[in-house]
Backbone bond lengths (Angstrom), bond angles and torsions (degrees), N, CA, C in turn:
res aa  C-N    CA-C-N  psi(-1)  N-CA   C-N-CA  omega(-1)  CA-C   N-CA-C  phi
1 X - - - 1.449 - - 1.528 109.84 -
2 X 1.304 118.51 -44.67 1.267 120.58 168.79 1.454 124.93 -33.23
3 X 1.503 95.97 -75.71 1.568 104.71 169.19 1.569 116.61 -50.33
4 X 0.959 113.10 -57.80 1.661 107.31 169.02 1.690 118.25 -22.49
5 X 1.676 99.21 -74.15 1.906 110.44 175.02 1.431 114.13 -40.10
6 X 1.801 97.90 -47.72 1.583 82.19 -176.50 1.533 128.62 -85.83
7 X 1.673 112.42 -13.79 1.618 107.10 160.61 1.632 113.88 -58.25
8 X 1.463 107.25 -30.00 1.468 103.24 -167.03 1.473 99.61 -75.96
9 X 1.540 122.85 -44.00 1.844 117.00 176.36 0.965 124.02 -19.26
10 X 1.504 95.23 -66.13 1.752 139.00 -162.96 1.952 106.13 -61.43
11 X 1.764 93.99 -31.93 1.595 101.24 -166.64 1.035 101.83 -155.07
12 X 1.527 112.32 94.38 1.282 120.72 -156.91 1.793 106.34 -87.09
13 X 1.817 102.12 -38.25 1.393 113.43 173.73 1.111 115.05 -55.53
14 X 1.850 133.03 -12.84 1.666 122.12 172.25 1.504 99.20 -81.91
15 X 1.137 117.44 2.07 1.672 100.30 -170.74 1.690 101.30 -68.21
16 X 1.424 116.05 -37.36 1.216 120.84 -159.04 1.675 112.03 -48.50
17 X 0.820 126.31 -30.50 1.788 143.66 146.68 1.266 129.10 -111.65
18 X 1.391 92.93 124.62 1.721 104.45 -151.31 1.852 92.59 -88.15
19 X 1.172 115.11 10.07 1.388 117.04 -177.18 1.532 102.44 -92.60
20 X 1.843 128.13 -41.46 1.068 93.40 172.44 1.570 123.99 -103.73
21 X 1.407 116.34 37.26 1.578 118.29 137.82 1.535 118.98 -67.49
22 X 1.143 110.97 -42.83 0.884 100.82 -166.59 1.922 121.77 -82.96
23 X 1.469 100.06 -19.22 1.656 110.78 168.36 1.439 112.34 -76.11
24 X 1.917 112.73 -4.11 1.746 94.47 -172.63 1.635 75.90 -90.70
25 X 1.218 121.57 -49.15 1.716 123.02 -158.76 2.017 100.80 -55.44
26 X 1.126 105.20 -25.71 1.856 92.09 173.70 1.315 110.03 -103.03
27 X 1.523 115.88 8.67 1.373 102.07 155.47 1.398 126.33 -96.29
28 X 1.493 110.71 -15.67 1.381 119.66 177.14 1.466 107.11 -73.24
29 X 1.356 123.91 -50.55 1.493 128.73 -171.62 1.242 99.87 -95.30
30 X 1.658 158.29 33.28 1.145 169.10 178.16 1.745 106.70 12.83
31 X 1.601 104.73 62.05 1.732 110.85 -179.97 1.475 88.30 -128.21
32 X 1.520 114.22 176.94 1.399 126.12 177.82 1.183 123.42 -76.60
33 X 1.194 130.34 172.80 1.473 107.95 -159.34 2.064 92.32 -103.11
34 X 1.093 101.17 -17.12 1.815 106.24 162.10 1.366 95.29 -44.06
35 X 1.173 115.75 -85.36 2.033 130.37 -157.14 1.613 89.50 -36.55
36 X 1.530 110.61 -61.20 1.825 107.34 -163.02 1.444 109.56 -39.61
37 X 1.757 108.11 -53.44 1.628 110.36 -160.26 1.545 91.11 -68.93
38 X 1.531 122.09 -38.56 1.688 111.15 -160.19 1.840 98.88 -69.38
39 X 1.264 132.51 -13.00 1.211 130.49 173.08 1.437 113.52 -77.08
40 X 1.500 111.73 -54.43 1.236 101.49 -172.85 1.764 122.97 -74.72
41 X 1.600 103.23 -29.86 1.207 112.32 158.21 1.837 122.64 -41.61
42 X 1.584 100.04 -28.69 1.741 105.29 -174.74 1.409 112.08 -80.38
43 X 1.768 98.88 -10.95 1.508 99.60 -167.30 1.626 118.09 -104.89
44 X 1.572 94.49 4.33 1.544 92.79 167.01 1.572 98.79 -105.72
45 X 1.014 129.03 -15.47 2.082 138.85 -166.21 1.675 83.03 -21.63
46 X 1.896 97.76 -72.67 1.369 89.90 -161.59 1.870 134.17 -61.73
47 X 1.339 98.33 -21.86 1.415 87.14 154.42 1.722 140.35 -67.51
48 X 1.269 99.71 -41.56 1.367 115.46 153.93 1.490 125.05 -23.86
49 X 1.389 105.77 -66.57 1.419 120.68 154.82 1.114 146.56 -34.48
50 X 1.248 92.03 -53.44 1.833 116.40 -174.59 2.243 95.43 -56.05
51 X 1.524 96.01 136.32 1.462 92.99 178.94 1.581 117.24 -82.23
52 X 0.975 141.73 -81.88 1.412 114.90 174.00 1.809 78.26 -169.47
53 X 1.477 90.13 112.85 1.599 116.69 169.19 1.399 128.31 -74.00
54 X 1.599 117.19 119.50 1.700 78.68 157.06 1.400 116.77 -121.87
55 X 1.584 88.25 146.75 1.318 116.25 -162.78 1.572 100.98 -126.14
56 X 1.742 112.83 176.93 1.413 107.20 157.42 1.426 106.18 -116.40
57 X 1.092 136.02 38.26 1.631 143.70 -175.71 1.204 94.64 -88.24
58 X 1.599 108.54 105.37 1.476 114.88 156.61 1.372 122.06 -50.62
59 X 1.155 114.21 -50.18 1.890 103.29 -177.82 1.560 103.33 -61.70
60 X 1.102 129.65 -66.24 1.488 139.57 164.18 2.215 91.45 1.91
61 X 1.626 85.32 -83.85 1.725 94.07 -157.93 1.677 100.65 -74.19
62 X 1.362 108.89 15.53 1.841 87.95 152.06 0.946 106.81 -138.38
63 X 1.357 129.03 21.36 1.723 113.67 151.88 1.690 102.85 -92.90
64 X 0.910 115.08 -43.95 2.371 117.24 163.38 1.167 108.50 -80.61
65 X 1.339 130.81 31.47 2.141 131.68 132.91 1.060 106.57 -44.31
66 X 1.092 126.26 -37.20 1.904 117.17 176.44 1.617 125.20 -77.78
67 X 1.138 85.84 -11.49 1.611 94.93 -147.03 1.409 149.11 32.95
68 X 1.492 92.58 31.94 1.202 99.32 -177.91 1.485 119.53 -118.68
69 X 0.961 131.56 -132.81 1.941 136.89 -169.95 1.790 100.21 -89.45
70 X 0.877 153.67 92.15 1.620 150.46 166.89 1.742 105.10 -47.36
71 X 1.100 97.41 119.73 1.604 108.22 170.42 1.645 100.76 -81.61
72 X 1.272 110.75 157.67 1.421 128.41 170.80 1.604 112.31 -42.32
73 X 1.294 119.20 -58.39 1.443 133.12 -169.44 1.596 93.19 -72.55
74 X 1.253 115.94 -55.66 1.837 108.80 -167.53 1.711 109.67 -57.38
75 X 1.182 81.28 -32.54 2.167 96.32 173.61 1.587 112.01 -72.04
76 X 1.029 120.56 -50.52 1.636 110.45 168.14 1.699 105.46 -61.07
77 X 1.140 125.76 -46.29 1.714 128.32 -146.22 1.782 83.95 -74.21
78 X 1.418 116.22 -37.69 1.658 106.17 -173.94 1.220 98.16 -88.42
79 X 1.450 153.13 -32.33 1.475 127.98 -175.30 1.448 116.55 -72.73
80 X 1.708 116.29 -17.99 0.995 107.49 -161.59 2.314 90.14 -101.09
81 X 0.787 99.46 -21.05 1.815 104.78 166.16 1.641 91.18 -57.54
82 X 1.382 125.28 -76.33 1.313 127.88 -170.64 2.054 111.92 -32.92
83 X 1.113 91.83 -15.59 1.800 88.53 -140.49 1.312 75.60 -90.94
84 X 1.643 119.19 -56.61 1.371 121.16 -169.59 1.335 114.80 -46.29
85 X 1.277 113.96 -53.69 1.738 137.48 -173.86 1.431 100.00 -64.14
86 X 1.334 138.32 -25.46 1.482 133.11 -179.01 2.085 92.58 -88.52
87 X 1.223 109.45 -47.75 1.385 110.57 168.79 1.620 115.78 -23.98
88 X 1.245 105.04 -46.45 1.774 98.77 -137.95 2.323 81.01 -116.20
89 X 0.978 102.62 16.74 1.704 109.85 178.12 1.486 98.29 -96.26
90 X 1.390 111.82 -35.39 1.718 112.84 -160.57 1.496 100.85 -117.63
């Protein structure tokens, strides 16, 4: 997942298809590009899950603004918004 956020930081215009994140990330680690999405897909499950907290964690309450299920792509496109927007605060 890491590597993912930070190709997407770095290159924000590949986000627009979450297919070729995911073909640079199975070419770097030489797995299928199935395994990549079924990994990273495993690594939001538990947020997915989680019932609706309250917290005051800004990242928390803008990736669950919808309140609903976060797809893979909507989950990169907001951490990496977050990352920028914490960028340009400090």
């Amino acid at each position: 997942m890491r590597d993912a956020i930070i190709y997407c930081y770095y290159q924000p215009d590949k986000l627009e298809f979450l297919n070729n994140v995911l073909k640079m990330l199975s070419s770097v680690y030489n797995v299928p590009v199935s395994k990549i999405r079924d990994s990273l897909n495993g690594s939001i499950r538990t947020l997915n899950n989680s019932t609706s907290l309250s917290t005051s964690n800004e990242l928390y309450k803008m990736l669950m603004a919808d309140n609903n299920k976060i797809t893979l792509k909507v989950f990169l496109e907001k951490i990496v918004l977050y990352l920028i927007k914490s960028k340009r605060k400090s």
